[in-house]
N, C-alpha and C positions, 0 to 999 in steps of 0.2 A: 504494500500500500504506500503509495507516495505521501509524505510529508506536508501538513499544510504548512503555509507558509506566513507566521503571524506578525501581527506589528507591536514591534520593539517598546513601540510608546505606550498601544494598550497595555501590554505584560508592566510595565513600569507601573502604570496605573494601579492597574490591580496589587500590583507588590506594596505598593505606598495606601494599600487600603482605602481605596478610589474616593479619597478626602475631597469634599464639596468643593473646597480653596484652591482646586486644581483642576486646571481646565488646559484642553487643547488649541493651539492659535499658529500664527505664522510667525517666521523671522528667516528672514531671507529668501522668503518663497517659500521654505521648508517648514514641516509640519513639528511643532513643539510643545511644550507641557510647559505652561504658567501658573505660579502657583502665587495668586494673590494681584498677578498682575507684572508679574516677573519674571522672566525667561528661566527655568533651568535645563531645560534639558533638550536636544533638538535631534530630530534623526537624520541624518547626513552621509548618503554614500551605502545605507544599509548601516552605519555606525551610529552609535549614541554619543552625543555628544553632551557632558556636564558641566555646569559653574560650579569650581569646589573651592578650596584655600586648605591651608593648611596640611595637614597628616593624610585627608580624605583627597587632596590634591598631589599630593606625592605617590600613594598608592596606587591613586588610574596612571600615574604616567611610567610606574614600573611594570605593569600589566604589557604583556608582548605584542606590542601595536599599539599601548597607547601613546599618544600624542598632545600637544598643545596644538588645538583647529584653527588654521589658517583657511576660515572660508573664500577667502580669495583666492588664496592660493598663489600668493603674492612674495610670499618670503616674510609674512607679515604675523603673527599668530597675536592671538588673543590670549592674552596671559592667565585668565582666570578659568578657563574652556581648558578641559583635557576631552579629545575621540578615542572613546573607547570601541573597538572593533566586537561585534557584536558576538565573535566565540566565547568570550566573557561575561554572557547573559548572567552568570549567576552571580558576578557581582553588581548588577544593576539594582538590586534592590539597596542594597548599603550604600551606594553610592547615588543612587536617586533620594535616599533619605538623608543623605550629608547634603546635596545639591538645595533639596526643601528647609532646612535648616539654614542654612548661607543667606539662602536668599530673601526669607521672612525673617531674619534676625533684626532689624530692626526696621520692619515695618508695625508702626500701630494694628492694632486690634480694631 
């Protein structure tokens, strides 16, 4: 039986316990997960791309293909953005909930 083929961003969703605060939108054309009104997480190339800092930002960039996402592709990367290559699906969940942390950390309630 062939494999379906699912999207990265629902699985995230559900993993992050499909929190009201979290919605799907654009950024760059490309389909991504807002949470609050915030970008974290974008799917790019079949990759997940996260806003992290710190420990949880060290960790995607030692994962084997991750990367800091140069959506240009320019020579230019975005500092706070590591693409994780999606055979690492199963840290998407820790690292989509470090991404939702980052990013609401100081947004009002």
């Amino acid at each position: 039986m062939a494999e379906i083929d699912t999207d990265p961003l629902d699985e995230l969703q559900a993993a992050l316990g499909n929190r009201t605060d979290i919605k799907r939108t654009k950024m760059f054309g490309k389909d991504c997960l807002a949470a609050r009104g915030k970008v974290m997480a974008v799917l790019w190339e079949g990759d997940v791309v996260f806003k992290l800092a710190g420990e949880d930002h060290a960790r995607a960039l030692k994962l084997d293909g991750g990367h800091l996402w140069d959506p240009r592709g320019k020579g230019h990367p975005m500092r706070e953005w590591v693409q994780v290559p999606r055979l690492h699906s199963e840290e998407f969940g820790h690292l989509g909930e470090a991404a939702y942390e980052y990013v609401t950390a100081n947004i009002g309630e």
